[in-house]
C-alpha positions as CSV (number, residue, x, y, z in Angstrom):
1,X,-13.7,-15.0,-15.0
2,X,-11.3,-12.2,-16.7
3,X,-9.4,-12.4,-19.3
4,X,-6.1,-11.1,-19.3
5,X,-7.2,-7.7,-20.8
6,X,-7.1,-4.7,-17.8
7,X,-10.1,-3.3,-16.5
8,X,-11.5,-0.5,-15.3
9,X,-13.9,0.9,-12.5
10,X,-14.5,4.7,-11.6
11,X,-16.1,5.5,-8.8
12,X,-16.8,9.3,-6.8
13,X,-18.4,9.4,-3.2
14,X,-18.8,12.5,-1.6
15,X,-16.6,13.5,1.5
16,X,-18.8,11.3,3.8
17,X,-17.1,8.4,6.1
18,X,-20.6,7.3,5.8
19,X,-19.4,5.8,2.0
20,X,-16.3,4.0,3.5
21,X,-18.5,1.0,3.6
22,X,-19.3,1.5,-0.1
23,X,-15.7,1.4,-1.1
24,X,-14.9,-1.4,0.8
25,X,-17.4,-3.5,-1.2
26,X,-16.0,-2.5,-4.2
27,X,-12.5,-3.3,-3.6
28,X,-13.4,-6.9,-2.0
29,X,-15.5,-7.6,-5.5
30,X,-12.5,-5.8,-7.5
31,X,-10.3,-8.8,-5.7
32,X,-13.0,-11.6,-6.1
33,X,-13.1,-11.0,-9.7
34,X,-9.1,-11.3,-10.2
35,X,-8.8,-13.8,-8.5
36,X,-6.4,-11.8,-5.4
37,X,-5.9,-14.7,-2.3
38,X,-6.8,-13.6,1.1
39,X,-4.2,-11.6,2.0
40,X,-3.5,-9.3,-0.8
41,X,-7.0,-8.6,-0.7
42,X,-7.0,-7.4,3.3
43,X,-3.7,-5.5,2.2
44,X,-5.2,-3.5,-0.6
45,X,-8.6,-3.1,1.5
46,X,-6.8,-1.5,4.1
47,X,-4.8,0.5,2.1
48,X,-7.3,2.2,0.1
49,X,-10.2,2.9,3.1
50,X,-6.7,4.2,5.0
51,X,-6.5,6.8,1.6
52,X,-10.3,7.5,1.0
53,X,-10.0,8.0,5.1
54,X,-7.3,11.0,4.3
55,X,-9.0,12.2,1.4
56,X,-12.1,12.5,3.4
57,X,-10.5,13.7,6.6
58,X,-7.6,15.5,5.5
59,X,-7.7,16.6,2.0
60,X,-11.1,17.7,1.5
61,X,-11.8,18.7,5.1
62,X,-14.8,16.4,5.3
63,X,-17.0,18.8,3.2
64,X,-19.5,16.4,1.6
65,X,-19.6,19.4,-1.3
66,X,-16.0,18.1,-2.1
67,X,-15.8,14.8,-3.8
68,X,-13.1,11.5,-3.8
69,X,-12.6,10.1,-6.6
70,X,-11.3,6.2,-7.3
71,X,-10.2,4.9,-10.6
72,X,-9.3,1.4,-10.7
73,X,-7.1,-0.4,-13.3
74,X,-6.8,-4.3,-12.5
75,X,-6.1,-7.4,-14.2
76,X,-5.1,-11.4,-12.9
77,X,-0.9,-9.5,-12.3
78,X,-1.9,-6.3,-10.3
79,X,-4.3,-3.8,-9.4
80,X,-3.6,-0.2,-9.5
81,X,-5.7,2.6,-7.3
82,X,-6.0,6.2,-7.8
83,X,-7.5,7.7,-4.9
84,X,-8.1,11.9,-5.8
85,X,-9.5,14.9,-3.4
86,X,-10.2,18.2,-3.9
87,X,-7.7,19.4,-1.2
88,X,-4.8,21.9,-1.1
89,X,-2.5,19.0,-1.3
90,X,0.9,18.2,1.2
91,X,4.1,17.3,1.6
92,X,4.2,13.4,2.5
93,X,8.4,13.8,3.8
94,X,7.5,16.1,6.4
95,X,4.3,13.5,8.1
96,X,6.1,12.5,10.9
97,X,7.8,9.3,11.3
98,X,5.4,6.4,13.7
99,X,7.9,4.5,14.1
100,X,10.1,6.9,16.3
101,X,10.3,6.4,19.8
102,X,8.4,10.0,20.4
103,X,5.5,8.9,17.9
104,X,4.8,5.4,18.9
105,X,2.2,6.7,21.5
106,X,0.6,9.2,18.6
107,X,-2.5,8.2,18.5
108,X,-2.6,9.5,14.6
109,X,-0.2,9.6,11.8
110,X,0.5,6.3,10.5
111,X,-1.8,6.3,7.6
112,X,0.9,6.9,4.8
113,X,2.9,4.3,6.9
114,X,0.5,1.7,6.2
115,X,0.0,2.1,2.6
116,X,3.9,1.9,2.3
117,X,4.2,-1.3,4.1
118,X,1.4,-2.9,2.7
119,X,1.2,-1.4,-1.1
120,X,4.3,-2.3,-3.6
121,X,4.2,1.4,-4.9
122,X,2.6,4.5,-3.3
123,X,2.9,7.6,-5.5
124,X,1.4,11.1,-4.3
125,X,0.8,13.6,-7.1
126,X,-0.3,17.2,-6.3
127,X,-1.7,19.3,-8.8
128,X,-2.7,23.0,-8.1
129,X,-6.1,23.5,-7.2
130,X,-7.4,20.4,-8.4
131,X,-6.3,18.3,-5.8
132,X,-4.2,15.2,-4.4
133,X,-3.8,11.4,-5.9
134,X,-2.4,9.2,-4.2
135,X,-1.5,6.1,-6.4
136,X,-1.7,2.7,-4.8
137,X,0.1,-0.8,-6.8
138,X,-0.3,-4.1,-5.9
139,X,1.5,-6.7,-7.7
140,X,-0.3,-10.1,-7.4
141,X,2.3,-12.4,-9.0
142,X,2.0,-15.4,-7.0
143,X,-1.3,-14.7,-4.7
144,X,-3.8,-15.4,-6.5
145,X,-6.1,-18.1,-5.8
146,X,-7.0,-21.0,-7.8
147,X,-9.6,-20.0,-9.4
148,X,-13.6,-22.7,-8.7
């Protein structure tokens, strides 16, 4: 069982779906280790495949030369995520809305919805030729699980 001290994890995959599978892992052990109940832990699972998944897909243009790269910072409160690509980078305000009436049928473009709703913070950094971060927080104040 932790401490209260945070703790980190760094991990790169290549631009692959193939190591979604990998991530996912990591994150449910990340959560099993702090102790995060049920739900939070489904929240942030979702919520970081949903950004590798853009990473991948979007910012590096699935070119399994170009690498993702998680950094994890956790402890019993919260659990922060830095997802990173090698991409050009975007601008998150002009991804169209899913929730209007002329994108509910889209059968794409509610990824940055999702980590909205289900993250506490969602930060998107762009720096210049080195890529996109997108910086996931869940607070777990109140769901964790007893720990036995």
């Amino acid at each position: 069982m932790m401490g209260s001290e945070s703790e980190t994890l760094d991990l790169t995959i290549p631009s692959s779906m193939d190591y979604l599978s990998l991530v996912n892992g990591v994150v449910e052990d990340i959560c099993g280790r702090i102790g995060a109940d049920e739900t939070a832990g489904d929240l942030l699972t979702t919520s970081v495949i949903e950004a590798c998944t853009n990473a991948i897909e979007h910012g590096n243009g699935e070119d399994p030369g170009k690498l993702v790269t998680l950094h994890f910072l956790f402890d019993r409160t919260k659990i922060e995520v830095f997802v990173t690509d090698e991409g050009e980078g975007f601008d998150p305000d002009a991804v169209a809305d899913p929730v209007q009436p002329e994108n509910l049928l889209r059968e794409r473009g509610r990824g940055i919805f999702i980590l909205r709703s289900f993250m506490d913070e969602v930060d998107f950094r762009f720096t210049p030729s080195r890529g996109t971060t997108v910086h996931l927080v869940k607070n777990l104040g109140g769901t964790r699980r007893a720990a036995g």
